[in-house]
TIVO-2410 file (N, C-alpha, C; in nm, 3 decimals):
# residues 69
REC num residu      c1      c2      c3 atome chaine
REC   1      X   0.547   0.552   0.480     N      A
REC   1      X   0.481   0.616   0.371    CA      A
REC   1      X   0.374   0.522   0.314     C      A
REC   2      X   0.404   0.398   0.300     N      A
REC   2      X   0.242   0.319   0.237    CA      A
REC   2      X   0.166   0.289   0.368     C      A
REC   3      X   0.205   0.282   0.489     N      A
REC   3      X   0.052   0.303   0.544    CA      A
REC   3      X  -0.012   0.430   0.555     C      A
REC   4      X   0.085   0.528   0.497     N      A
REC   4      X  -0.032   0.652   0.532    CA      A
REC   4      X  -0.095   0.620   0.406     C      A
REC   5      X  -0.063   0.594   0.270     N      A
REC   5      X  -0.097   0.610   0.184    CA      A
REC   5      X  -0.196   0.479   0.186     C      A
REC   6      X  -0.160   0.349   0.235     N      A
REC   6      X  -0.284   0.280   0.297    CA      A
REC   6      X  -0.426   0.299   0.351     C      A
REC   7      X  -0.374   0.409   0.467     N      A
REC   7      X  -0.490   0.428   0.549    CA      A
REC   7      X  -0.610   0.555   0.452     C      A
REC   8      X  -0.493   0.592   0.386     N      A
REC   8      X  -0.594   0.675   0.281    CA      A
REC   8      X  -0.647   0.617   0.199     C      A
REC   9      X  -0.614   0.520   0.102     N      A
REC   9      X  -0.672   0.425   0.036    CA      A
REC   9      X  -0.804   0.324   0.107     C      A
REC  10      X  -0.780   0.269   0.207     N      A
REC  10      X  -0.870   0.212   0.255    CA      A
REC  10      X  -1.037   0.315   0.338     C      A
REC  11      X  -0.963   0.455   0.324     N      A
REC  11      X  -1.081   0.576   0.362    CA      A
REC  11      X  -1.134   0.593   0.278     C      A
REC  12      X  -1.086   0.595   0.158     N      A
REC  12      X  -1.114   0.596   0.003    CA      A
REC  12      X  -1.230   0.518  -0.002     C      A
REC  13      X  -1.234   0.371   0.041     N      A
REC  13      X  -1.283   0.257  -0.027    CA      A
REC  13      X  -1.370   0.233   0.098     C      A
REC  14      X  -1.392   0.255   0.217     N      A
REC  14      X  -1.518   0.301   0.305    CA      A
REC  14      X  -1.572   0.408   0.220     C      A
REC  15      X  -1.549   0.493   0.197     N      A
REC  15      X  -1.614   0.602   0.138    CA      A
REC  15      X  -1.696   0.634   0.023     C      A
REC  16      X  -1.663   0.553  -0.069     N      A
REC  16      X  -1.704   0.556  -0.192    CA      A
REC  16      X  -1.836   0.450  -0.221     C      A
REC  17      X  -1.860   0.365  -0.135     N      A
REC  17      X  -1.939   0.223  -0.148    CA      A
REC  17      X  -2.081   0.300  -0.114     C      A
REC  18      X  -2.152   0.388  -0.015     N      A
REC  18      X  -2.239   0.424   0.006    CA      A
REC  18      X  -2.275   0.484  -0.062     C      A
REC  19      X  -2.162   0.582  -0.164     N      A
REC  19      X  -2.240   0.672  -0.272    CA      A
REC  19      X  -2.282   0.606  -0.377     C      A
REC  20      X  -2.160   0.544  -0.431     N      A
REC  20      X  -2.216   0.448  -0.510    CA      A
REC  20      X  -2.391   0.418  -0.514     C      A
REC  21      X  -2.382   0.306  -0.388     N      A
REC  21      X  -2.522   0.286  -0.371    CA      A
REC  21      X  -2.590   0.386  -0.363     C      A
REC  22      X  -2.619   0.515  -0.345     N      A
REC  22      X  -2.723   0.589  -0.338    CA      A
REC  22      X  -2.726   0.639  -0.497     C      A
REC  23      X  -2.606   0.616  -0.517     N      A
REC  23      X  -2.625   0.672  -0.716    CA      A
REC  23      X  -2.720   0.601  -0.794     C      A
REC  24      X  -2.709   0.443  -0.778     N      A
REC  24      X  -2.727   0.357  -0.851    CA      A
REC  24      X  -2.836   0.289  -0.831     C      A
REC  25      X  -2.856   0.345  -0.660     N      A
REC  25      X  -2.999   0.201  -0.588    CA      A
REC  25      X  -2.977   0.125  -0.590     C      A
REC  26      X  -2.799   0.034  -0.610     N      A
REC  26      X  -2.800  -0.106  -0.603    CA      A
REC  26      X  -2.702  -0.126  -0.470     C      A
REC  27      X  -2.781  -0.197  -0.361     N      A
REC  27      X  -2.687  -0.195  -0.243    CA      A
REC  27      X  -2.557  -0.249  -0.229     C      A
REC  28      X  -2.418  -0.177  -0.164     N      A
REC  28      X  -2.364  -0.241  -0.169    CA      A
REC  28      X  -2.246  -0.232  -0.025     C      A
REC  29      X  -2.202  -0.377  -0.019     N      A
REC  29      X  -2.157  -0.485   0.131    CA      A
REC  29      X  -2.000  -0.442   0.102     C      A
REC  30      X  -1.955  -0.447   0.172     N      A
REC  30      X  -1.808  -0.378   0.215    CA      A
REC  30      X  -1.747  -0.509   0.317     C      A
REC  31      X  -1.702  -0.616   0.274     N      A
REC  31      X  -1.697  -0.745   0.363    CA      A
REC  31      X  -1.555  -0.644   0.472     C      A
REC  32      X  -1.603  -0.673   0.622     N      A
REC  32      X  -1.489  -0.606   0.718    CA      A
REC  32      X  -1.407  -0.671   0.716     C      A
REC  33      X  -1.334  -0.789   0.613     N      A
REC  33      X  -1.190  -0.807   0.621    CA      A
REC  33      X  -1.132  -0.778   0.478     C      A
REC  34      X  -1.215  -0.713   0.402     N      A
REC  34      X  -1.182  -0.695   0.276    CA      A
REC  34      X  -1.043  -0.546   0.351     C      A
REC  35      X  -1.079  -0.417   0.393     N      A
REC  35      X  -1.003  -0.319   0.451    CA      A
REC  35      X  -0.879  -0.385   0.491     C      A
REC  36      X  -0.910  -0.415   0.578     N      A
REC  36      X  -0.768  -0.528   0.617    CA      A
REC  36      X  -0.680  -0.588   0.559     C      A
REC  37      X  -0.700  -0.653   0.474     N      A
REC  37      X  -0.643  -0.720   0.390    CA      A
REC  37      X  -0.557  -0.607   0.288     C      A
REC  38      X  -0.603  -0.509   0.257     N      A
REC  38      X  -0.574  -0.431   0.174    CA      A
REC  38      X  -0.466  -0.360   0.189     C      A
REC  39      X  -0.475  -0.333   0.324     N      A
REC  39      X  -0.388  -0.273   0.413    CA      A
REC  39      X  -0.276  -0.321   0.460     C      A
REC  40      X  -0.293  -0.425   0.466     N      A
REC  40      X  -0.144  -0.513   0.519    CA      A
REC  40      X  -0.118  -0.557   0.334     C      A
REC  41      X  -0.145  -0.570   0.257     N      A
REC  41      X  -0.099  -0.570   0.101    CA      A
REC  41      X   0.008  -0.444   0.069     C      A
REC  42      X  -0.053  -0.321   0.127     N      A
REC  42      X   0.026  -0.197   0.065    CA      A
REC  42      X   0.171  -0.197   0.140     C      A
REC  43      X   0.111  -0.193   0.313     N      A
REC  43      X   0.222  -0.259   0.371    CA      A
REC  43      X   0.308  -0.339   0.337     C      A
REC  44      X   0.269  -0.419   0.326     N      A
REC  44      X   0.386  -0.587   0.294    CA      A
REC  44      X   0.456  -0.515   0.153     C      A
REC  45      X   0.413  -0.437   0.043     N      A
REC  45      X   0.435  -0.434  -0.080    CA      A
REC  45      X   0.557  -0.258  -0.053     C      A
REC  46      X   0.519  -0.225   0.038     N      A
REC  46      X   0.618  -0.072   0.074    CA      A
REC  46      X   0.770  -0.184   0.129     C      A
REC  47      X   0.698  -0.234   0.202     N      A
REC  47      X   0.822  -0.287   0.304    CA      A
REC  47      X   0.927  -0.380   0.226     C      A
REC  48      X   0.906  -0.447   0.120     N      A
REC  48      X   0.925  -0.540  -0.029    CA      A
REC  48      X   1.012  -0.439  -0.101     C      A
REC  49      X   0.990  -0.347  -0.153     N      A
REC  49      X   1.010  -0.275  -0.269    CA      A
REC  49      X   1.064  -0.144  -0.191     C      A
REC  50      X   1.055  -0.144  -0.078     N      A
REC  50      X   1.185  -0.035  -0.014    CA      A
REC  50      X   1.269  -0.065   0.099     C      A
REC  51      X   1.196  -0.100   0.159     N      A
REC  51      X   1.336  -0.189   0.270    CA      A
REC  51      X   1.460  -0.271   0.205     C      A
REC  52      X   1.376  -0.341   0.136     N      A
REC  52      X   1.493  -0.496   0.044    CA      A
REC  52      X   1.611  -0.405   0.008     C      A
REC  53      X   1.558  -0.306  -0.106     N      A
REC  53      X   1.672  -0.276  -0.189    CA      A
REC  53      X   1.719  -0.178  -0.135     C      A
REC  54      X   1.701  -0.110  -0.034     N      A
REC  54      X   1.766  -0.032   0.057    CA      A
REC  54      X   1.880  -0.067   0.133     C      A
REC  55      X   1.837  -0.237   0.232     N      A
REC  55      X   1.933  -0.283   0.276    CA      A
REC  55      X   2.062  -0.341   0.179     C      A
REC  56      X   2.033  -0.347   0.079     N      A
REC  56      X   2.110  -0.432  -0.021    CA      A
REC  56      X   2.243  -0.338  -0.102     C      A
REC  57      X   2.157  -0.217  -0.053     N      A
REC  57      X   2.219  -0.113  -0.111    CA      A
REC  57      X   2.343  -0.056   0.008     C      A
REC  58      X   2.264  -0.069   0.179     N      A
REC  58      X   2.357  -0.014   0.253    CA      A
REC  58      X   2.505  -0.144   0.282     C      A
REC  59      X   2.468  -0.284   0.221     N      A
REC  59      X   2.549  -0.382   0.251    CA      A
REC  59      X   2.647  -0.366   0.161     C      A
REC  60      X   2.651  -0.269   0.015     N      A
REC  60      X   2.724  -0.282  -0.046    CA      A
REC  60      X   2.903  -0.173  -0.007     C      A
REC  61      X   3.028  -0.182  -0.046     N      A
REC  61      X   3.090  -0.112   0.003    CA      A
REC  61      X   3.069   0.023  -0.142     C      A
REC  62      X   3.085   0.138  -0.078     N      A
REC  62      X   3.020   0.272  -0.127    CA      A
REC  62      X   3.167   0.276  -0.254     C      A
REC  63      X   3.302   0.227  -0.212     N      A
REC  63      X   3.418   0.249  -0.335    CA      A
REC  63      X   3.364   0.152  -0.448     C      A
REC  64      X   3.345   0.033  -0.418     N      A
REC  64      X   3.305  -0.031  -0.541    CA      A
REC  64      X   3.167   0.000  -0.613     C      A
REC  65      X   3.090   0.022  -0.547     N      A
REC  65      X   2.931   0.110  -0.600    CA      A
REC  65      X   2.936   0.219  -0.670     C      A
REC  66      X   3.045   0.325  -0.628     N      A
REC  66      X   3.092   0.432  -0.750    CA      A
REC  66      X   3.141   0.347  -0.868     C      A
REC  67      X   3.203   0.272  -0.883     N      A
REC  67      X   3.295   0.231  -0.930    CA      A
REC  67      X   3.233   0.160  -1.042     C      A
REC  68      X   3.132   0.079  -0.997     N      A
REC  68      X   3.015   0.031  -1.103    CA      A
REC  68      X   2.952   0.112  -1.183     C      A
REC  69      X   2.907   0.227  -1.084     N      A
REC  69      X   2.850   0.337  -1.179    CA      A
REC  69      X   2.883   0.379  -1.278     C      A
***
């Protein structure tokens, strides 16, 4: 789910830089590792914040996890 939501974000941000410039007349540079970078961020940050506490969650035993609740 965050690389789709990646790869949309980073279509986003190709996309928007040319209009910009044609709005404004002020040119503007899109560095080709800026995308990249961005992309493996959403990644790294999906995989962080849902894998972790997922596994942490399947390591626990399910009687004592009610039990906390």
């Amino acid at each position: 789910m965050s690389g789709s939501g990646g790869i949309i974000g980073v279509a986003l941000g190709l996309a928007f830089p040319p209009l910009v410039a044609s709005v404004s007349g002020i040119p503007v540079v899109v560095s080709p590792r800026s995308p990249v970078v961005a992309f493996l961020i959403v990644v790294l940050t999906g995989i962080v914040f849902g894998v972790y506490p997922a596994r942490r969650a399947a390591l626990l035993d399910p009687v004592e996890a009610l039990r906390a609740e």
